[in-house]
C-alpha positions as CSV (number, residue, x, y, z in Angstrom):
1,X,80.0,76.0,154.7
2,X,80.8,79.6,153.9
3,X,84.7,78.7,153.3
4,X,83.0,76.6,150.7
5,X,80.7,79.3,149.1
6,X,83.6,82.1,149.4
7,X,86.0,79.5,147.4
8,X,83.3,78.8,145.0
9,X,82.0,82.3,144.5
10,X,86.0,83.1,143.6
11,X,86.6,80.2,141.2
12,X,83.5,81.1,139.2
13,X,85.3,84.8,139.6
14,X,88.1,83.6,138.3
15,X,86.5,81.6,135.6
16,X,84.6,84.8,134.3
17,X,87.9,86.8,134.0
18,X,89.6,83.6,131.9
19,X,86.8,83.4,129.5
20,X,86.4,87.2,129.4
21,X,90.2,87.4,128.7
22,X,90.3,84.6,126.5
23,X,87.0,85.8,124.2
24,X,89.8,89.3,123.9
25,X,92.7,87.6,122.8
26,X,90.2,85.9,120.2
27,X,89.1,89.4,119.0
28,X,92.7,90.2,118.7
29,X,93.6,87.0,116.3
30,X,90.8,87.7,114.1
31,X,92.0,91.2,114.0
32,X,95.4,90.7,113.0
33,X,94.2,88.0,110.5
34,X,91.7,90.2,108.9
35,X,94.7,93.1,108.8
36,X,97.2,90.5,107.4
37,X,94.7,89.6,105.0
38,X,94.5,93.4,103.4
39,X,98.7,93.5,103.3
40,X,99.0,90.1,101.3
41,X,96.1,92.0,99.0
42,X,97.6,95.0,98.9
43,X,101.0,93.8,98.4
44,X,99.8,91.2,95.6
45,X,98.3,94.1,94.0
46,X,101.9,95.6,94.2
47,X,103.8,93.3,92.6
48,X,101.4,92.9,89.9
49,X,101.6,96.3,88.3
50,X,105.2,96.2,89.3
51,X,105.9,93.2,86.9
52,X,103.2,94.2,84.7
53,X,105.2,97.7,84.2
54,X,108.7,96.2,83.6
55,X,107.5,93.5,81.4
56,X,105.0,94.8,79.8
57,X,105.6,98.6,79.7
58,X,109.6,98.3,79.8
59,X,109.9,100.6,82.8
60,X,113.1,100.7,84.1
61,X,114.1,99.4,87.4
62,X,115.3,102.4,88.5
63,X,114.9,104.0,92.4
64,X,112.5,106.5,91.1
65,X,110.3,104.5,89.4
66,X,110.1,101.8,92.1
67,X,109.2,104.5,94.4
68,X,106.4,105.6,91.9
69,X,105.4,101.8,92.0
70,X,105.0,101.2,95.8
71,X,102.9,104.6,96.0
């Protein structure tokens, strides 16, 4: 009988870790889709004064002033 509890005692062990580990790597998606979420934002936001520059503005596409654009 106390085979039986020790086994139990470490598969509910071993249970707690998995569900501790798993509730981590959770955290860790939601993270990186909240972090993703700001690029595609930022990079949107990017791209839309870069376009709205060049055809709007007539900037040229020149190294300089796509540096100036991505800062």
């Amino acid at each position: 009988m106390d085979a039986l509890e020790a086994s139990l005692a470490g598969a509910g062990s071993m249970a707690a870790g998995f569900n501790a580990e798993m509730i981590r790597i959770h955290q860790t998606f939601a993270d990186t889709g909240r972090s993703a979420a700001r690029f595609e934002t930022t990079l949107g936001r990017g791209l839309s004064k870069a376009i709205d520059g060049v055809v709007l503005d007539g900037m040229k596409l020149s190294g300089e002033s796509q540096l100036d654009l991505r800062f």
